[in-house]
C-alpha positions as CSV (number, residue, x, y, z in Angstrom):
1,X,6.4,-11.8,32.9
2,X,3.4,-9.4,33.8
3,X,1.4,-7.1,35.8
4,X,-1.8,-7.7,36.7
5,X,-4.6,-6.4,33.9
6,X,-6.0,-4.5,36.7
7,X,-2.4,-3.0,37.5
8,X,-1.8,-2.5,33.8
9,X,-5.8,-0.8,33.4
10,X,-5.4,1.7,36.3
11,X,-2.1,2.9,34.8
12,X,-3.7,3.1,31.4
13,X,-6.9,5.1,32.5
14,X,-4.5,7.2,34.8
15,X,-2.9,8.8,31.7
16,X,-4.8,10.6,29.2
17,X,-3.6,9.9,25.8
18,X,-4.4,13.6,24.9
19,X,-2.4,14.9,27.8
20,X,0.7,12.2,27.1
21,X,0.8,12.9,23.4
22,X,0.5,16.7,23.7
23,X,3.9,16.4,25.3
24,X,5.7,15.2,22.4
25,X,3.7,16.3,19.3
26,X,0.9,19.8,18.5
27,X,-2.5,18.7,18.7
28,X,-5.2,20.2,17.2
29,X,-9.0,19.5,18.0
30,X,-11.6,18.7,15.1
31,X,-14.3,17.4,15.6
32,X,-14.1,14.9,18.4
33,X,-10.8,13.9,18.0
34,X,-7.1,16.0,18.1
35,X,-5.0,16.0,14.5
36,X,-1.5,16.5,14.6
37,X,1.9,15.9,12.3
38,X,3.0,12.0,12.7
39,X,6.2,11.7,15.0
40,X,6.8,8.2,13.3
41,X,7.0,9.3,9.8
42,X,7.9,12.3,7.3
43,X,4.6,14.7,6.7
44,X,3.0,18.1,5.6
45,X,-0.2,17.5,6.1
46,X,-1.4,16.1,9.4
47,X,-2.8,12.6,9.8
48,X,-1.9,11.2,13.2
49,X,-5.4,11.5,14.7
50,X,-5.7,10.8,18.7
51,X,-9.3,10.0,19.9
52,X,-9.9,11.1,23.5
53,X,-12.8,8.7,23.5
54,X,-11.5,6.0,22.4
55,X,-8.2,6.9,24.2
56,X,-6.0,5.4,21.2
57,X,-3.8,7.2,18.1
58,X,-4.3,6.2,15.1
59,X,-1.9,7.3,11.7
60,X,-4.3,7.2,8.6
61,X,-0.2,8.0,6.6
62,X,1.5,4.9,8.3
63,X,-0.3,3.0,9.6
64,X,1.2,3.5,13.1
65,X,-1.4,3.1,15.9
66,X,-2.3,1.9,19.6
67,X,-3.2,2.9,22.8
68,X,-0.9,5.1,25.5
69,X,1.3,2.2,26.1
70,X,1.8,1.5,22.5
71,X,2.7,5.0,22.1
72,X,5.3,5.2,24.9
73,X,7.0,2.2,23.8
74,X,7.4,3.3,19.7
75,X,8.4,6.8,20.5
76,X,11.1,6.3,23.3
77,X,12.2,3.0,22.3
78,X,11.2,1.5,25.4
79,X,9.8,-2.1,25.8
80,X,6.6,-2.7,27.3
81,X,7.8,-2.9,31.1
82,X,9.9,-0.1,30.5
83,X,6.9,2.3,29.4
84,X,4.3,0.6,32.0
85,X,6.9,1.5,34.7
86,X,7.2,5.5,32.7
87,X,3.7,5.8,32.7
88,X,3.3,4.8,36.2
89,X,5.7,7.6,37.7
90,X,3.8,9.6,35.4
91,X,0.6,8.7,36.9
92,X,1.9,8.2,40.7
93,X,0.7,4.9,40.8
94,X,3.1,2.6,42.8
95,X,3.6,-1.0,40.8
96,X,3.6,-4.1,43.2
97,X,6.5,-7.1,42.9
98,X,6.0,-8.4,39.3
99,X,4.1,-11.5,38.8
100,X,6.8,-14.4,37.2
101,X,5.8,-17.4,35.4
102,X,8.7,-19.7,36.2
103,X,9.8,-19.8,32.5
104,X,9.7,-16.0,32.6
105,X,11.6,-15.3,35.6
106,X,14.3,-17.6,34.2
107,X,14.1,-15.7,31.2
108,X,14.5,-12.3,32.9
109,X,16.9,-13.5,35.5
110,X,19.2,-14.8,32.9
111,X,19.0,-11.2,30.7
112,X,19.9,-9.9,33.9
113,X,22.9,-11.8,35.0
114,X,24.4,-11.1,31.4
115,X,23.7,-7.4,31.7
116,X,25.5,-7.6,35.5
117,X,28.7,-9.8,34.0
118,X,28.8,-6.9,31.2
119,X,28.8,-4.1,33.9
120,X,31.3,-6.2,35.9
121,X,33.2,-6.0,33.1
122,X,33.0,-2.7,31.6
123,X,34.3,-1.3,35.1
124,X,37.4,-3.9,35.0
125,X,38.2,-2.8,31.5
126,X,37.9,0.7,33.0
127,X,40.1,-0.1,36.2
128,X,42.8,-1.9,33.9
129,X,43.1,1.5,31.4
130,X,44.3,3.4,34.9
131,X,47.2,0.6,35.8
132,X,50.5,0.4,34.2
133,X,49.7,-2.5,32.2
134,X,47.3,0.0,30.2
135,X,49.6,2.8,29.6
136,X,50.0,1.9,25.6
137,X,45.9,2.0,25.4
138,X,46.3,5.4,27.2
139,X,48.8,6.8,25.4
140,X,47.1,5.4,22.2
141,X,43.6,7.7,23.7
142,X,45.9,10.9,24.2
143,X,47.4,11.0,21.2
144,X,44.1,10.3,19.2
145,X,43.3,13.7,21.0
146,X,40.7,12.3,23.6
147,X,40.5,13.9,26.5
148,X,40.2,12.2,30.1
149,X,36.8,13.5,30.6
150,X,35.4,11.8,27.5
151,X,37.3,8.6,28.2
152,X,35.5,8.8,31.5
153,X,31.9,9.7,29.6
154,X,32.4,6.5,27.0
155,X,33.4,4.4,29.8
156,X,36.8,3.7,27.3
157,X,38.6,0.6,29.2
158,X,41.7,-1.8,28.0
159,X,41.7,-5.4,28.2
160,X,44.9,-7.0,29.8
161,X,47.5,-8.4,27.4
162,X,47.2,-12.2,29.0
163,X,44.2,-14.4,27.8
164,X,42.6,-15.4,31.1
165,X,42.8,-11.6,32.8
166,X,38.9,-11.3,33.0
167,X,38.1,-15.0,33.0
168,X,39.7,-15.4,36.2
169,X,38.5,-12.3,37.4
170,X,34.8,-13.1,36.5
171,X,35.3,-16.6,38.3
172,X,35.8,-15.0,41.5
173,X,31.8,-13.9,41.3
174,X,30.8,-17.6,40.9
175,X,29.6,-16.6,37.5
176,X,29.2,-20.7,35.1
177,X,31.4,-21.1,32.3
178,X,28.2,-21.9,30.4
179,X,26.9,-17.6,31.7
180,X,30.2,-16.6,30.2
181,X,29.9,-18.5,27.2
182,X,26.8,-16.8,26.1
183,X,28.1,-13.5,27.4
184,X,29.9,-13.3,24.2
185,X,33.3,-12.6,26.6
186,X,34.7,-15.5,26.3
187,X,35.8,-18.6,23.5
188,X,36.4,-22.0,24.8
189,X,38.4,-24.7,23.0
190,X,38.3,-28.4,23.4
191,X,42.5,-28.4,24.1
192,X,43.3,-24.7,26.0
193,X,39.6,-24.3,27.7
194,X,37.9,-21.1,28.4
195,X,39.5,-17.7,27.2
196,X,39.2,-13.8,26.8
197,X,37.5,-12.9,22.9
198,X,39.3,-9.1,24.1
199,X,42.9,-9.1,24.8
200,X,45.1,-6.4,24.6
201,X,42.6,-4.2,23.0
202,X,41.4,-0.4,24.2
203,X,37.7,-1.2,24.7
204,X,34.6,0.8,23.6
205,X,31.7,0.1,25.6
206,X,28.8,-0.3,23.7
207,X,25.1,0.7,25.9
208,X,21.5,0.7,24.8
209,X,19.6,3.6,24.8
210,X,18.9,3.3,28.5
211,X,22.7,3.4,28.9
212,X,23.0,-0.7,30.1
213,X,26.6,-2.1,28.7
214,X,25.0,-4.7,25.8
215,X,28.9,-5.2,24.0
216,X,32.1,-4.2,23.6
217,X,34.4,-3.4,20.7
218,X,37.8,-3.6,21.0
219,X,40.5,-2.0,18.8
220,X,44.0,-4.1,18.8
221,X,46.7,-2.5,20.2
222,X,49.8,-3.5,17.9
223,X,49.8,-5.7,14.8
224,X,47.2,-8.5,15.5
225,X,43.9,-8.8,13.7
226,X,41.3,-7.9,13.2
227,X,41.7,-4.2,13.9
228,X,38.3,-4.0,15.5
229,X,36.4,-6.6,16.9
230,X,32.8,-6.8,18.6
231,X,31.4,-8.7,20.6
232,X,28.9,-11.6,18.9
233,X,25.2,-11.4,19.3
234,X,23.8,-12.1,22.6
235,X,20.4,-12.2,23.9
236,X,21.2,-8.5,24.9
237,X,22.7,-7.6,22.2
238,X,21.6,-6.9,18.7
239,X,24.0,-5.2,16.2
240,X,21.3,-4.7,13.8
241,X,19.2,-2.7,16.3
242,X,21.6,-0.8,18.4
243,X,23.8,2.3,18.0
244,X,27.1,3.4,19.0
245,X,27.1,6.7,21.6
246,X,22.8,6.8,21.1
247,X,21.9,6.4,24.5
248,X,24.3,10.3,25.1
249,X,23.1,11.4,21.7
250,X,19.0,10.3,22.0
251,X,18.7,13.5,24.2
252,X,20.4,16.3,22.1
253,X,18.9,19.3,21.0
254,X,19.9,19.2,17.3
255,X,17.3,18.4,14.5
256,X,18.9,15.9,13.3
257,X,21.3,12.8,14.2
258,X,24.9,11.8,12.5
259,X,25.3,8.9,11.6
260,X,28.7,7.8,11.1
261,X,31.3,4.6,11.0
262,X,32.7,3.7,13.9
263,X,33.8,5.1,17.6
264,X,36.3,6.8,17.1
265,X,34.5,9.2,14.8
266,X,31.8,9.5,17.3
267,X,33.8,10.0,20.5
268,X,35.4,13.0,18.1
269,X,32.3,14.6,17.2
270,X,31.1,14.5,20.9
271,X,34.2,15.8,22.2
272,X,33.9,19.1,19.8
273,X,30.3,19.8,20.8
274,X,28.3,17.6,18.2
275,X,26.7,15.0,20.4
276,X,24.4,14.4,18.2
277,X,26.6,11.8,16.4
278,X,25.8,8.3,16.7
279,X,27.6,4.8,15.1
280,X,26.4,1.3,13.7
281,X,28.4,-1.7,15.1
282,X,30.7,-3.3,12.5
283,X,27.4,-4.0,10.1
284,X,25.8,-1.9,6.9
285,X,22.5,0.5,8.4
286,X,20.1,-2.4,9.0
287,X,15.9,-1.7,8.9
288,X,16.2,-1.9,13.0
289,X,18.7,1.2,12.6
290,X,16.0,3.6,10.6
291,X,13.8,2.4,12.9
292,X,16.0,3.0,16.3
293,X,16.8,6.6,14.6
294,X,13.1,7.4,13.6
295,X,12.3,7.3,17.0
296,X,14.8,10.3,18.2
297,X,14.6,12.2,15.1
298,X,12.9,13.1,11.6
299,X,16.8,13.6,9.9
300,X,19.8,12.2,9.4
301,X,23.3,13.2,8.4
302,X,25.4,10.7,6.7
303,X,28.8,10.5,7.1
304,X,30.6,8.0,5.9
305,X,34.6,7.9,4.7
306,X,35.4,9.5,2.0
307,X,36.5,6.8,0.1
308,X,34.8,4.1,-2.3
309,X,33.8,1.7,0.5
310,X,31.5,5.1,2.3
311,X,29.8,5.8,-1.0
312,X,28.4,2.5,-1.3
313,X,27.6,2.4,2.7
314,X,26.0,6.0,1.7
315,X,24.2,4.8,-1.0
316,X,22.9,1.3,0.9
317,X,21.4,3.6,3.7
318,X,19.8,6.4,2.0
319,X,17.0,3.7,0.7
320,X,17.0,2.3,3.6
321,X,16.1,5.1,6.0
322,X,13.4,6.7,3.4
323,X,11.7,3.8,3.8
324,X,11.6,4.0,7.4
325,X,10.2,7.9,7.3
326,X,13.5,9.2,8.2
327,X,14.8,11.9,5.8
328,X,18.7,12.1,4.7
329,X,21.3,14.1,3.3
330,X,25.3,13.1,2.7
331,X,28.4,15.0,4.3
332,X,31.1,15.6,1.8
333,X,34.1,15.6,4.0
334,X,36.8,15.9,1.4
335,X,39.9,15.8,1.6
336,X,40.0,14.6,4.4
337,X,38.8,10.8,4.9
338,X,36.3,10.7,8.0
339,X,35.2,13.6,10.9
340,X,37.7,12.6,13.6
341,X,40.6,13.8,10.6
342,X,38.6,16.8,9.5
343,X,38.2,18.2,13.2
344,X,41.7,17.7,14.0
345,X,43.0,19.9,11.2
346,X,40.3,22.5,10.5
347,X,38.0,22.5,14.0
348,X,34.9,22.7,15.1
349,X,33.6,25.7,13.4
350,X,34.9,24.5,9.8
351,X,33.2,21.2,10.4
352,X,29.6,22.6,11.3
353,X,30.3,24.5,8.3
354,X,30.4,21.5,6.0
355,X,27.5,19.6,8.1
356,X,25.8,22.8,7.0
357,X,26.2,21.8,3.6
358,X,25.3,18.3,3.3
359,X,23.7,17.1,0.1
360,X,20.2,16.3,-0.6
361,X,20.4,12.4,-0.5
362,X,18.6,12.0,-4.2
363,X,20.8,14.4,-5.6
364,X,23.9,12.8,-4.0
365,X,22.3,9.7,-5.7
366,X,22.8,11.7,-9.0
367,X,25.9,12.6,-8.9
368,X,27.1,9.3,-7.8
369,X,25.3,8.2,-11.0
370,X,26.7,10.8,-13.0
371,X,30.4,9.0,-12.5
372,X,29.2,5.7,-14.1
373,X,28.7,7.0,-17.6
374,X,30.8,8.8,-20.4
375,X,29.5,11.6,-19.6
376,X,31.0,13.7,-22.8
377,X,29.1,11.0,-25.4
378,X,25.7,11.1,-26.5
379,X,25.2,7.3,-25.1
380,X,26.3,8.0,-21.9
381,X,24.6,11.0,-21.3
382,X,21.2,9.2,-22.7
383,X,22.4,6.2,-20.1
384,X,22.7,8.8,-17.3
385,X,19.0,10.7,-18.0
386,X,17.7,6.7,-18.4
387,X,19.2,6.0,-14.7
388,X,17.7,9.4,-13.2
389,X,14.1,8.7,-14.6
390,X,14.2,5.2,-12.9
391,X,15.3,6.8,-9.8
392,X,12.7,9.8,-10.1
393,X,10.2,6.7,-10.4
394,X,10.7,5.6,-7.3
395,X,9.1,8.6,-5.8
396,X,5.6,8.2,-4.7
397,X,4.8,11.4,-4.3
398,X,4.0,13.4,-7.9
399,X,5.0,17.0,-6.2
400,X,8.0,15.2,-4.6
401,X,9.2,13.9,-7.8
402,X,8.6,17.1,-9.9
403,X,11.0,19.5,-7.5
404,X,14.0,16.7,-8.5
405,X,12.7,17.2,-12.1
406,X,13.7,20.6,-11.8
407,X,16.3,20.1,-9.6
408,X,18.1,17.6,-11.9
409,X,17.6,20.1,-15.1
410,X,18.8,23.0,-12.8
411,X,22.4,20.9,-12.4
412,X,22.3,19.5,-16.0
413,X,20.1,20.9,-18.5
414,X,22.2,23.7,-19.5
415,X,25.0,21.7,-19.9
416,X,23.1,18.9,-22.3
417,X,20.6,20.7,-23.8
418,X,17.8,18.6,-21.7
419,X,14.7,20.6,-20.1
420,X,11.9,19.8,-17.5
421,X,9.7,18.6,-20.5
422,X,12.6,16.6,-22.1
423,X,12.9,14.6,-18.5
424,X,9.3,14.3,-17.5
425,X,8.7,12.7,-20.8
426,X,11.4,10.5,-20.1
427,X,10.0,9.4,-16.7
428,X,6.4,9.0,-18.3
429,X,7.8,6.6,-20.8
430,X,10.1,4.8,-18.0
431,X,6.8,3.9,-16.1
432,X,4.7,2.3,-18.9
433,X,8.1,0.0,-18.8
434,X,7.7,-0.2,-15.2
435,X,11.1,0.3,-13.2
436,X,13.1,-2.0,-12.6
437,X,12.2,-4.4,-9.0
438,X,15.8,-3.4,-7.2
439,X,15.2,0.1,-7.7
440,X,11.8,0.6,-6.6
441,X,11.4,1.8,-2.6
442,X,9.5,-1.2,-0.8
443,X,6.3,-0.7,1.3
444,X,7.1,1.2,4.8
445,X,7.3,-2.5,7.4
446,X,9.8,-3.8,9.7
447,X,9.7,-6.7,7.8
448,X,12.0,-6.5,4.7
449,X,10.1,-9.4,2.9
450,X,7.2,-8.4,1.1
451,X,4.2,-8.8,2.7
452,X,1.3,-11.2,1.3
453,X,-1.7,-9.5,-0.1
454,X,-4.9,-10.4,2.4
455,X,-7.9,-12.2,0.8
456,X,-10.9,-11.3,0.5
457,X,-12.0,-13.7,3.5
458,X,-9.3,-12.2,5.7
459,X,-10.5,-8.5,4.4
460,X,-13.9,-9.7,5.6
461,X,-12.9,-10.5,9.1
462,X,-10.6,-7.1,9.9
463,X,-13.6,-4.8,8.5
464,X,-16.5,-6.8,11.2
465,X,-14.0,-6.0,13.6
466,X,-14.1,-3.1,12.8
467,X,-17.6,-2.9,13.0
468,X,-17.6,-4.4,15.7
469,X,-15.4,-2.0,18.0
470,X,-16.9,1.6,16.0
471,X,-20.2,0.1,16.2
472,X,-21.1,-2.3,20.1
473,X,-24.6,-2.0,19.6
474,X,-24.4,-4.3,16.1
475,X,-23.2,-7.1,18.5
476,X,-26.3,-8.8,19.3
477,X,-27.2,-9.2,15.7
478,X,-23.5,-10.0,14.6
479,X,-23.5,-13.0,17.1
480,X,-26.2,-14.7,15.6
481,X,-24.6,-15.3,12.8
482,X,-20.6,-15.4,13.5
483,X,-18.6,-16.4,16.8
484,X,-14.9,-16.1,17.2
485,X,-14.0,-18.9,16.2
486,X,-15.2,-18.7,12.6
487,X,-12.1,-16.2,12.0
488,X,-9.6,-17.9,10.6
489,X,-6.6,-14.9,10.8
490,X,-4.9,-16.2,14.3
491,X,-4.8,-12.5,15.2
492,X,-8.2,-11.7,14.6
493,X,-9.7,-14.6,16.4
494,X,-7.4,-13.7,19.5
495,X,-9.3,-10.0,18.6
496,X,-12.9,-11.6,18.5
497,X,-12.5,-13.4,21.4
498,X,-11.5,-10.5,24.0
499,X,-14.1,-8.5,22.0
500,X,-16.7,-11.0,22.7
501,X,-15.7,-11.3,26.3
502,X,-15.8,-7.5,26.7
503,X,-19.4,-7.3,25.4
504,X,-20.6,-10.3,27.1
505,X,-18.5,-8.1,30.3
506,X,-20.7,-4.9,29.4
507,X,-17.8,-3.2,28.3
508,X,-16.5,-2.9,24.9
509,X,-13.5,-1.3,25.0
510,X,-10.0,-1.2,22.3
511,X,-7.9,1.0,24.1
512,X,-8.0,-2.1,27.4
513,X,-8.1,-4.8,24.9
514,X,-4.7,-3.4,23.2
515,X,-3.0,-3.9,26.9
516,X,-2.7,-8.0,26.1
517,X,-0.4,-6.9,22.7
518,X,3.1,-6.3,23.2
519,X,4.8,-7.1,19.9
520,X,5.1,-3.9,17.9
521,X,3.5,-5.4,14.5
522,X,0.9,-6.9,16.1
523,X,-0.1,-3.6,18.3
524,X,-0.1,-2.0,14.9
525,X,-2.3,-4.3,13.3
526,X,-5.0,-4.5,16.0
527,X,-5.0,-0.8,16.0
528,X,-5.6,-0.6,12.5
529,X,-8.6,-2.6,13.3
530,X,-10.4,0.0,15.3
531,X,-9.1,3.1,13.1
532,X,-10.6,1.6,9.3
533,X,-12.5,4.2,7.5
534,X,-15.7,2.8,6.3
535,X,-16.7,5.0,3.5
536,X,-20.4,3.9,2.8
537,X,-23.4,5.6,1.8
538,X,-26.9,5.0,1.7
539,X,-28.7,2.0,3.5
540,X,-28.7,-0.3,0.6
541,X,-24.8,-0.1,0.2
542,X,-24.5,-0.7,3.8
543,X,-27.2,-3.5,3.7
544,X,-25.7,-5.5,1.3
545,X,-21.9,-4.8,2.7
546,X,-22.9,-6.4,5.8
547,X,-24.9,-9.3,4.3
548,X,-21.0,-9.7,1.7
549,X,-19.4,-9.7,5.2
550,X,-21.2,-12.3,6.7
551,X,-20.9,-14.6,4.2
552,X,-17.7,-14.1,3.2
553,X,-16.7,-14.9,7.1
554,X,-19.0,-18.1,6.9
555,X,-17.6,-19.2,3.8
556,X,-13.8,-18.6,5.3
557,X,-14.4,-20.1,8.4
558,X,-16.5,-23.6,6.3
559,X,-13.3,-23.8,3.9
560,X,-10.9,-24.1,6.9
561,X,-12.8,-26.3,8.8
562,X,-12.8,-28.7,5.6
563,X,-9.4,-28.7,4.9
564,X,-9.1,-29.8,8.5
565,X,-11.0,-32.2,9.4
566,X,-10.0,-36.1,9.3
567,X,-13.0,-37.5,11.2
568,X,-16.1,-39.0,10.0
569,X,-17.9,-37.0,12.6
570,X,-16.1,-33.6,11.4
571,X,-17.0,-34.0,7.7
572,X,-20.9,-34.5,8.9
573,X,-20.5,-31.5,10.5
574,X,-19.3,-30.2,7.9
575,X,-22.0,-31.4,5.8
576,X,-24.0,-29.7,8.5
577,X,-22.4,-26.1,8.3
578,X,-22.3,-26.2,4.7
579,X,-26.5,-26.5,4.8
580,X,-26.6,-23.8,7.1
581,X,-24.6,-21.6,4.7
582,X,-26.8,-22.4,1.8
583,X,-30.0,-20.9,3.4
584,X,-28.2,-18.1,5.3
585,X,-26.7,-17.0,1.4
586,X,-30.6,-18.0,0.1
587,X,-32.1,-15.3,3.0
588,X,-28.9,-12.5,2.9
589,X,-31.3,-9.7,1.9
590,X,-32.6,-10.0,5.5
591,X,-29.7,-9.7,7.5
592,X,-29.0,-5.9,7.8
593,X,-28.0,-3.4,10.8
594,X,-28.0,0.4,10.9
595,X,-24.7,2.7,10.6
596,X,-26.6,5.2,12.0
């Protein structure tokens, strides 16, 4: 489901990366290229870099990277059609029918029917709250303090006591009982058939950012259980990457974004003025979450319930969001057990108060430690110091981790006799031990699987691309010696090829290439490709890096083609190839090109 590259090109060259960027982040020239502070991670010191030449962004901090569409897409949250569309009312540039592959307009036809049957049903939900049948959920809203306006706002609805209210009333569309199966509306059972999944429930519209009904949640009016229930995953809707009340809260003017437990303590914090406040959906803060939030905002407020169960959901999503960039601190909202409690008894005012006062999420890490040991015996207190220097280990950053030195020996020294020195020694020691696995903060990807460390041959190929793009001019020499399909990385033969193409075209160019990569990881890749900071000096260094290079990409491309082949013919070839290396290793001091 695409645009035509041309389409896609003349809305690209239309915008100015500069010009685009400069809207959302301060840009500084140096040199040929504008520096400016990251807006997809925490920083002091600029290092998001956008190249008017190239007309692409690169982050030497995170890695984050790509051309105008890439950058549209990361920073709003919007998928690739939604930015190319963006971009194109930017630009004036009118966009013509989409082009469908058949498989593609099925695919998008379907997303689009299941979107419709959840607006169809959102507004019934909404009709049903009004009609007499709905008076308990409305009389359950009043009392909970919500007013009509914010019912209206949150699209708040009530599902009809009997099991087949919206089933029946969906049928009348001519929607398939196999549609409202994977709507996640409906159960069916072999003996009673198709059924509601909400009945007799005030319903919470859930909406993506762009404000589309993706779910419900439904909270039971009565005795039955569960209390709350969601709707399942759907092929619109992802609990692990969605938020409750974000698509009101993504344009607020606050610095930072609340992130609470469930609607009700959202819909209570917008109604007093703090739409800033935003909900997960029945799951622990997921990856997909920091992510989702890192786009809006560079803070977040936690605020969980007060009990035992918040502590640990504080405590899971503080790691979890500083590996995503996203800085945090925790609301202590005692006595009282979550925000929609607190603003009922002390207001508005009292509550900003305490949002005012939220902790420093390490040192809320502390203290939470703090309550595991015996604190008035020598072991415990040794166990407690132990804990913070494994924690303090996890910071990266040596300037980072010596402010929580002092910070910790400002809030306990005194009391235990322990100073800076005392704790830094501590930490020193802790490291040569190395720190335990489950404590240490893992590398900044969407993936939460560690990624595996590239080879050597794989190294090869990413830095001749690299090469390649800084560098056209080195083509005719590089293409004597290596073609696209002597890279083995899928990813960097796709690279090779267009790159190839584009020179054989007359036009090398990273920023165009970047328009055929839509997945996030891989835009972030190939834009590391064209961003790589060679740091070489002098012409024998370079010489002999190239000569490495080439080599190292033969050699790669020979031991593949081994393992693969299964012919007689193929082994001769590779008999073949394997001669050819020989005497290309036997004459590397003669392949060379200039940097200059």
């Amino acid at each position: 489901m695409r645009y035509s590259d041309d389409i896609i090109e003349e809305v690209r060259t239309k915008n100015d990366i500069v010009d685009v960027i400069s809207q959302y982040v301060r840009l500084k020239r140096q040199g040929s290229s504008y520096f400016g502070l990251c807006p997809f991670h925490n920083e002091k010191s600029p290092s998001f870099s956008v190249s008017p030449g190239k007309q692409m962004y690169y982050c030497f901090g995170c890695g984050a990277g790509g051309n105008v569409f890439t950058f549209i897409m990361e920073y709003e949250n919007f998928t690739f059609g939604e930015a190319l569309k963006y971009l194109a009312d930017r630009a004036g540039v009118e966009l013509p029918q989409m082009e469908y592959s058949r498989e593609a307009k099925a695919a998008a036809d379907y997303k689009a029917m299941l979107l419709e049957i959840n607006k169809l049903a959102a507004r019934y939900f909404y009709y049903q709250l009004r009609k007499e049948n709905g008076q308990q959920a409305w009389r359950y809203l009043i009392d909970r303090g919500v007013f009509e306006e914010t019912i209206k706002r949150f699209g708040l609805g009530y599902s009809n006591k009997y099991r087949d209210d919206l089933y029946k009333y969906l049928k009348q569309k001519n929607y398939s009982d196999s549609l409202l199966r994977d709507s996640g509306l409906f159960q069916a059972e072999e003996a009673k058939g198709m059924s509601d999944k909400f009945y007799n429930r005030v319903i919470f519209p859930i909406m993506d950012v762009n404000s589309r009904v993706i779910g419900f949640g439904g909270r039971v009016m009565g005795d039955g259980k569960p209390k709350y229930l969601n709707s399942p995953e759907t092929k619109v809707f992802d609990k692990g990457r969605n938020l409750y009340g974000l698509n009101i809260a993504r344009s607020t003017r606050k610095k930072y974004l609340i992130v609470c437990e469930g609607y009700m303590d959202v819909i209570a914090m917008h109604q007093a003025g703090f739409t800033n406040a935003v909900a997960s959906l029945g799951t622990a803060l997921t990856s997909g979450h920091a992510s989702l939030l890192k786009r809006y905002t560079q803070e977040v407020l936690l605020l969980y319930d007060s009990d035992e169960a918040g502590v640990r959901a504080a405590l899971r999503g503080i790691p979890i969001l500083k590996e995503a960039g996203v800085e945090s601190r925790v609301v202590d909202l005692k006595p009282y057990k979550d925000p929609d409690e607190f603003i009922k008894n002390l207001g508005g005012e009292a509550f900003e108060e305490r949002l005012s006062r939220a902790m420093d999420s390490f040192m809320f890490r502390v203290s939470i430690a703090e309550r595991e040991f015996s604190m008035n015996e020598p072991q415990g207190q040794n166990g407690f110091f132990q804990r913070c220097a494994q924690m303090l280990l996890e910071l990266p950053d040596e300037l980072e981790r010596n402010l929580y030195i002092e910070a910790i020996v400002r809030g306990y020294g005194e009391r235990f006799g322990v100073n800076a020195q005392d704790l830094r020694r501590r930490v020193n020691t802790q490291a040569l031990k190395g720190t335990p696995a489950e404590m240490r903060i893992r590398p900044k990807t969407g993936n939460p699987e560690k990624k595996e460390k590239k080879s050597g041959g794989d190294k090869a190929q990413k830095l001749m691309l690299t090469w390649l793009t800084a560098m056209p001019q080195i083509f005719d020499i590089v293409e004597k010696y290596v073609q696209p399909e002597d890279f083995t990385v899928p990813l960097y033969r796709q690279v090779a090829q267009m790159l190839y193409q584009q020179h054989r075209e007359g036009d090398v160019n990273p920023a165009r290439l970047l328009n055929h990569f839509t997945d996030s990881e891989e835009q972030r890749e190939v834009s590391s490709l064209f961003h790589a900071q060679i740091p070489l000096e002098g012409s024998e260094e370079q010489k002999k890096a190239f000569a490495d290079t080439i080599l190292r990409i033969k050699e790669e491309s020979l031991a593949q083609s081994t393992r693969t082949a299964s012919t007689m013919e193929e082994l001769q070839k590779m008999v073949e190839k394997k001669r050819e290396l020989e005497k290309l290793r036997l004459h590397a001091n003669e392949l060379y090109i200039s940097f200059e």
